[in-house]
C-alpha positions as CSV (number, residue, x, y, z in Angstrom):
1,X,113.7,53.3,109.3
2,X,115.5,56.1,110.6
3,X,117.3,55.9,113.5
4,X,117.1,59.4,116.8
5,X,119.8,61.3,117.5
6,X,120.2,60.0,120.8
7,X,120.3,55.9,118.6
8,X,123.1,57.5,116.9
9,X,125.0,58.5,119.4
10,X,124.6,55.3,121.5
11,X,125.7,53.4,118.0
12,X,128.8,55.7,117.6
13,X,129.6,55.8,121.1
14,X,129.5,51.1,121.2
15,X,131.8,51.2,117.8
16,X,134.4,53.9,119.7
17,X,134.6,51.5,122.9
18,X,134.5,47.8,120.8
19,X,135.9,49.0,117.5
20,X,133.7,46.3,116.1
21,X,130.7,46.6,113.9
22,X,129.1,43.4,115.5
23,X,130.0,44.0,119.2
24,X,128.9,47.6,118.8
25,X,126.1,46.1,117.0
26,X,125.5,43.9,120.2
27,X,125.6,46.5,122.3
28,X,123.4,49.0,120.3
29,X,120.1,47.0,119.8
30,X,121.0,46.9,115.6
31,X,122.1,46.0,112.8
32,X,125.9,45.3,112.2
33,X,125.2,47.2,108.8
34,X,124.0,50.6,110.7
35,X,127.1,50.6,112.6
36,X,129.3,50.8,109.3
37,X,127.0,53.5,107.8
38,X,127.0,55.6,110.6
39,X,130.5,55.0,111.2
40,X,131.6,55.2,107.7
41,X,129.6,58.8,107.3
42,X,131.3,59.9,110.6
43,X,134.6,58.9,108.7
44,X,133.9,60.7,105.7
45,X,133.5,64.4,107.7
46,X,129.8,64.1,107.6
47,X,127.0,65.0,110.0
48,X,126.1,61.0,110.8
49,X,123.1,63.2,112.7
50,X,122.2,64.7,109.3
51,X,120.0,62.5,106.8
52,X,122.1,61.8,103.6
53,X,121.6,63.3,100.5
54,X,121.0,61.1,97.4
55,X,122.3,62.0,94.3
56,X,120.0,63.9,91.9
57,X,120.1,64.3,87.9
58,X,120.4,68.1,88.6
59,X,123.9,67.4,90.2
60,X,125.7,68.1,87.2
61,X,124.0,71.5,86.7
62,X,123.8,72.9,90.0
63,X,127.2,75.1,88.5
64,X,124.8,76.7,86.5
65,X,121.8,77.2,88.9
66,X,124.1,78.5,91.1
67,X,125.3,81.1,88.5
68,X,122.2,82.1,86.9
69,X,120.6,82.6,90.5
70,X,123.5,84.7,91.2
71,X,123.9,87.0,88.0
72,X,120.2,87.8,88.7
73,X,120.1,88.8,92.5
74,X,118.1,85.9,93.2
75,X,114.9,87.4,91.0
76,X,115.1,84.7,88.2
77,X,112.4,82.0,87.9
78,X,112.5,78.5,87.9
79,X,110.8,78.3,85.0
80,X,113.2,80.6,83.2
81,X,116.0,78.7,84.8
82,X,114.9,74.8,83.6
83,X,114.5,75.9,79.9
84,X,118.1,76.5,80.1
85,X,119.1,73.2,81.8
86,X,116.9,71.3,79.2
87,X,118.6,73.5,76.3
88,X,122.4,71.9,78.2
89,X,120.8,68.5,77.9
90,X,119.4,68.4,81.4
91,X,116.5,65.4,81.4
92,X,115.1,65.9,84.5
93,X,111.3,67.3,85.3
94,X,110.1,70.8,86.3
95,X,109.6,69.9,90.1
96,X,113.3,68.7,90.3
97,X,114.2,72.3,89.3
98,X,112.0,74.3,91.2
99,X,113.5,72.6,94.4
100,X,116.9,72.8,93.3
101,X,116.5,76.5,92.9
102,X,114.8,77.0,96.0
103,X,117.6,75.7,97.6
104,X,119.8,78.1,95.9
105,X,117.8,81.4,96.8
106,X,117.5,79.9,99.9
107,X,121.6,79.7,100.6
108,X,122.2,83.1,98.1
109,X,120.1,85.0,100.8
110,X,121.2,84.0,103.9
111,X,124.4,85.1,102.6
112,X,123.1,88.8,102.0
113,X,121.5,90.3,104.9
114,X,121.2,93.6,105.3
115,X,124.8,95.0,107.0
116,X,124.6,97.9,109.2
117,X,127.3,100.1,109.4
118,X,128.6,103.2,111.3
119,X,127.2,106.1,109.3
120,X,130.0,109.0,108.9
121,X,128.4,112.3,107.7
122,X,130.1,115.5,106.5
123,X,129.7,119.1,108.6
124,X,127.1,120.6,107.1
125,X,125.5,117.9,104.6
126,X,122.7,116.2,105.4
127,X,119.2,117.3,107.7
128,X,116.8,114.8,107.8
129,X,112.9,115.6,108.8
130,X,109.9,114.2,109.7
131,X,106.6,113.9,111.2
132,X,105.0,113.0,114.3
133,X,102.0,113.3,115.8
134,X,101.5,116.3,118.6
135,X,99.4,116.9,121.9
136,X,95.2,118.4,121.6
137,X,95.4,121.6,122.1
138,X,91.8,123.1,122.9
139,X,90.7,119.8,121.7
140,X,92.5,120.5,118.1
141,X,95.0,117.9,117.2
142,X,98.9,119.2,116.2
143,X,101.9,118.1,114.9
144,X,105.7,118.2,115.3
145,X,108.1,118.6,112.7
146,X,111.3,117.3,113.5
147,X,114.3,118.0,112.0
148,X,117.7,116.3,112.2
149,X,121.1,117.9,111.7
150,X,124.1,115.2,111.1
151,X,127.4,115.4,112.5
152,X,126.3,118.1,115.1
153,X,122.8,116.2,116.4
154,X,121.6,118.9,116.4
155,X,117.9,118.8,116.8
156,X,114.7,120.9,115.9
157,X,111.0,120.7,117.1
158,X,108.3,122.8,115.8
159,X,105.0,122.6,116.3
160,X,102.2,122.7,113.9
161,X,98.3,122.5,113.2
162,X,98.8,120.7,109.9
163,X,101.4,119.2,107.2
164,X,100.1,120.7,103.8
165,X,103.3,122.1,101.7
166,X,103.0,125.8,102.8
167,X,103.8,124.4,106.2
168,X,106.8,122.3,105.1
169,X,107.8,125.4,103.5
170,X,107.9,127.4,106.8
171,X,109.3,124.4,108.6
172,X,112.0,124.4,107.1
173,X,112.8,128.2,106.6
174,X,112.0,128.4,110.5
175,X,114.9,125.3,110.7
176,X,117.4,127.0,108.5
177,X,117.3,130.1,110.3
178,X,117.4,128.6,113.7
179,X,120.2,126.5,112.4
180,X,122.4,129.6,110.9
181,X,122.8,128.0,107.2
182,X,121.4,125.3,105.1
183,X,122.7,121.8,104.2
184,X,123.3,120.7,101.3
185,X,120.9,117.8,100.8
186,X,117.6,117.4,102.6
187,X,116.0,114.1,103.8
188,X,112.8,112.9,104.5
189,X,110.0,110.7,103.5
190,X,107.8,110.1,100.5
191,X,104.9,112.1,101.3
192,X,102.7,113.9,99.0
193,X,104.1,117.4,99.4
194,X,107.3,116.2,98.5
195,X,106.9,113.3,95.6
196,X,103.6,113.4,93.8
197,X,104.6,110.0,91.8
198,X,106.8,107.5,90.2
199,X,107.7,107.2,87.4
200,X,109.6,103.5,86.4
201,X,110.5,104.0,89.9
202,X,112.2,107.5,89.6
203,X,110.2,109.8,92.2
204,X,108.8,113.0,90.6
205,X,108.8,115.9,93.1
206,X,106.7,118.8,93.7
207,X,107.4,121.6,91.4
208,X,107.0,124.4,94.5
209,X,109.6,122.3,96.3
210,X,111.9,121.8,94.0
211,X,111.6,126.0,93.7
212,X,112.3,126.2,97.2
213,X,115.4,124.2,97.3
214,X,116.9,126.0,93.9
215,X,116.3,129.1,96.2
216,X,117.7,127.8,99.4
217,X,120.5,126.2,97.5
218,X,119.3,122.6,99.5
219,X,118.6,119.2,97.3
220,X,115.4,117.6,98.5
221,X,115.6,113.6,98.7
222,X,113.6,111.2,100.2
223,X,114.4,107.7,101.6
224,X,113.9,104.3,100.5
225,X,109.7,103.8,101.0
226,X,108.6,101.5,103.5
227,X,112.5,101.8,105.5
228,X,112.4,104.3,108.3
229,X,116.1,102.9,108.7
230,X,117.7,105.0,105.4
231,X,116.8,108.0,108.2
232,X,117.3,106.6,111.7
233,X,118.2,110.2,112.9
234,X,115.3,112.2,112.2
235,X,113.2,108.2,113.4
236,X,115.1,108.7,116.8
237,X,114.5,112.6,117.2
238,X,110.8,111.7,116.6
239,X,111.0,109.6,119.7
240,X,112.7,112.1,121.6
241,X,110.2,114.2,121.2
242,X,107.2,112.1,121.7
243,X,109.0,111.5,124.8
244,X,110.5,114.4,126.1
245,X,108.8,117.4,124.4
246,X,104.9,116.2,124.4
247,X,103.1,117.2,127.8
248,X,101.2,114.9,128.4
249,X,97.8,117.1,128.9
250,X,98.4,120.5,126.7
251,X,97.1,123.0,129.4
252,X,98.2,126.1,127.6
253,X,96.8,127.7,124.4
254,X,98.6,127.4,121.1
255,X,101.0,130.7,121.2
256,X,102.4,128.9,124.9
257,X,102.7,125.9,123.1
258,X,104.7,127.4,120.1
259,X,106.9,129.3,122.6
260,X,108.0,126.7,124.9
261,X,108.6,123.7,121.6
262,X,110.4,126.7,119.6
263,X,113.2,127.1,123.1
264,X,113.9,123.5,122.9
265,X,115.1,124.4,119.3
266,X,118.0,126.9,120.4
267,X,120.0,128.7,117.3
268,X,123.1,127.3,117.0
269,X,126.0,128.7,115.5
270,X,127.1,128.0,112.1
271,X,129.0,124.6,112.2
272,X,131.6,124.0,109.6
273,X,130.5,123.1,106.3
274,X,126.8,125.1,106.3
275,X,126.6,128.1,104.1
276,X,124.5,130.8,104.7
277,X,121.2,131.0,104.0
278,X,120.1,133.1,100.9
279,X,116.8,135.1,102.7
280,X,117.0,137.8,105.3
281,X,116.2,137.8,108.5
282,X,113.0,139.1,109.3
């Protein structure tokens, strides 16, 4: 039967003060035989609190576990991996395996979570945009765009009545212009307007898009689906402006509205690194 923690400690604690296995057996309520084990695991750098492992017939090949689950980025099966132990002369079952290399993903990924880093962007580079959801205005719901300039932080809020691709279109001129250039790569998510499918998971984008940005001179990318965190800027400007920008009862009719979102979006001048836009002014 196993013994508590607290046993063990008692037992350990009898064998440092007698430096007997019967005394400290005496003085523990057991067996003389328990003192030596726990003593002798204690001795050995083990975790006397820890059950002890038995040995198993996939000791020998845990080398090659190890190494299979590794080459593969954790994906390979068990399956897959005990037809090669049996081909090495492995005689074990299935089951024995399947645990082993459970216990192997589950050490490979604990190992290999996700790092976060300072991001670094170049002048000029990278915008990121997105979506979020705007105030009623005469009982007509709106939405922001929100646009994300790195290095500068510069941000831009527009509002709009919908998100079809002729409004992405204008979004984005409006945000160049007010910006003074264009970047050269443009970020945001995998809507429709921007990737229509997959493709052995290569995203195909829109056609008029990618027209737009061979005449703006800006690549069109979009993040990682399902992780808002590939675009935390244009995530955090998002808030900001559900925050900040969104009255909280939208007492004035549209044309206020677009007025007083398009002043929080001030021109800026031309940082370093942006090139000018190819259209005119208007």
């Amino acid at each position: 039967m196993a013994k508590k923690e607290l046993e063990i400690v008692h037992i350990l604690e009898a064998f440092d003060l007698t430096r007997c296995p019967w005394s400290a057996a005496r003085l523990a309520g057991c067996d003389p035989k328990t003192v030596q084990h726990y003593v002798a695991r204690r001795d050995a750098g083990r975790d006397p609190l820890q059950p002890g492992r038995r040995p198993h017939l996939i000791d020998p090949f845990l080398g090659k576990v190890e190494e299979l689950v590794e080459r593969s980025c954790g994906k390979i099966r068990a399956d897959v991996v005990h037809d090669r132990l049996v081909a090495m002369g492995f005689a074990g079952d299935e089951r024995t395996t399947r645990r082993a290399v459970a216990e192997v993903k589950t050490s490979y990924q604990a190992g290999r979570h996700r790092v976060y880093r300072p991001w670094i962007p170049e002048p000029g580079m990278w915008l990121q945009y997105d979506w979020s959801q705007g105030p009623l205005v005469g009982g007509r719901p709106t939405n922001l765009f929100c646009a994300w300039l790195a290095w500068s932080r510069h941000r831009v809020v527009l509002p709009t009545w919908d998100r079809t691709l002729g409004t992405v279109l204008t979004s984005l001129d409006a945000t160049f212009r007010r910006l003074g250039g264009v970047p050269t790569y443009a970020l945001t998510d995998n809507e429709r307007t921007v990737t229509m499918d997959r493709v052995a998971g290569v995203p195909i984008r829109h056609p008029e898009l990618v027209a737009a940005g061979r005449h703006y001179g800006v690549q069109m990318l979009t993040c990682t689906p399902a992780d808002p965190e590939t675009k935390g800027g244009s995530e955090a400007t998002v808030r900001i402006a559900q925050a900040d920008l969104v009255p909280t009862e939208a007492r004035s009719p549209a044309r206020e509205l677009m007025g007083c979102q398009c002043r929080h979006a001030s021109p800026l001048a031309t940082p370093a690194g942006l090139r000018s836009c190819a259209c005119k002014p208007s």
